[in-house]
C-alpha positions, 0 to 999 in steps of 0.5 A: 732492737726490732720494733713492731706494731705490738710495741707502738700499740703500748706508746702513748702517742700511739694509744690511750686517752691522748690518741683518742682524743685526737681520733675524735677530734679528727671525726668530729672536725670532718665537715663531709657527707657520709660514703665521701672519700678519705684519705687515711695517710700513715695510717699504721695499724688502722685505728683511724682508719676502722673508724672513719669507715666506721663512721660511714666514710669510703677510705683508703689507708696507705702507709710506709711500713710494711709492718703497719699494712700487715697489722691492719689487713691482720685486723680488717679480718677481725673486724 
């Protein structure tokens, strides 16, 4: 069985409240000035990632699957 970002997008430990409890949780504990550098390591498809650029921060995603890096260059085009 071929897994893809699509399916991992549907596991709870991917998505939904638990997930995004730990993205806020994340933000909210970074204790550095906006445009600082971040590291997003496994970032997967992004969410973090988008969110901390969001957020004002300047960072960089790295990740091993190559699967991950073009779901998330698929998604900065969207964004």
């Amino acid at each position: 069985m071929k897994l893809n970002y699509k399916d991992l997008e549907k596991d709870p430990v991917f998505s939904g409240p638990k997930h995004e409890f730990r993205q806020r949780l994340i933000l909210s504990m970074l204790n550095l000035s906006k445009g600082s550098k971040v590291l997003d390591t496994g970032c997967g498809v992004g969410n973090l990632f988008f969110k901390l650029v969001k957020n004002g921060y300047d960072a960089m995603g790295i990740d091993l699957s190559d699967i991950n890096i073009r779901a998330l260059k698929n998604n900065a085009k969207s964004k």
